[in-house]
N, C-alpha and C positions, 0 to 999 in steps of 0.2 A: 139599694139606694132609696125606694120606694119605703122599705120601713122607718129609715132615719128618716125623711121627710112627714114620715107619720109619727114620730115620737117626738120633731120638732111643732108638730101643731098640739099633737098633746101638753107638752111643753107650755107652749103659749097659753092655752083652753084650763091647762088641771096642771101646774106643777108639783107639787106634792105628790100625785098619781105617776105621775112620768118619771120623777126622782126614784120612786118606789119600787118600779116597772125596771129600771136602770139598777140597783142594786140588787133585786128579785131575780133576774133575765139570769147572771154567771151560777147563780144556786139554784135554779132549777135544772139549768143546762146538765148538771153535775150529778143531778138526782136521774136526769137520763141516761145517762152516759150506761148503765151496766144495762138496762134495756135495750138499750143499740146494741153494745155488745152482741146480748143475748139474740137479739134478730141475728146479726149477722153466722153467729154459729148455727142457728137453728136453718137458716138458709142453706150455708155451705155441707149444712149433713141432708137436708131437701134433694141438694142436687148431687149427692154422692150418691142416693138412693134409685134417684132417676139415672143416672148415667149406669149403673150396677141394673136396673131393669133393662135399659136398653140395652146394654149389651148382644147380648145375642143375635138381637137384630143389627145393630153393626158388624157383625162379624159374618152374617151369614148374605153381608148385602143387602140391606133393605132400603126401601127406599128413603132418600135424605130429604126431611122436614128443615124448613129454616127457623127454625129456633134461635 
């Protein structure tokens, strides 16, 4: 809510910049999108790693951190 109310003063201040800003926003989005991606796999193999470390220690009882 807080950005539209800031793209509305922009709007009013610099329309041309705001027009810009509005056609510019869905092709960057798109130019991120395989970076997100790439985080999210690079996370879920992080925590396959971790979980494969800890191992041992969960099996042998250890004590439980709240992670």
């Amino acid at each position: 809510m807080a950005a539209f109310f800031l793209w509305c003063i922009l709007l009013f201040l610099c329309w041309p910049l705001a027009l810009l800003a509005l056609v510019l926003a869905p092709l960057v989005w798109l130019i991120l999108l395989p970076f997100r991606l790439l985080g999210f796999a690079v996370g879920g193999a992080l925590q396959l790693v971790k979980a494969i470390f800890f191992l041992p220690a969960r099996i042998l009882g250890g004590p439980r951190l709240g992670w």
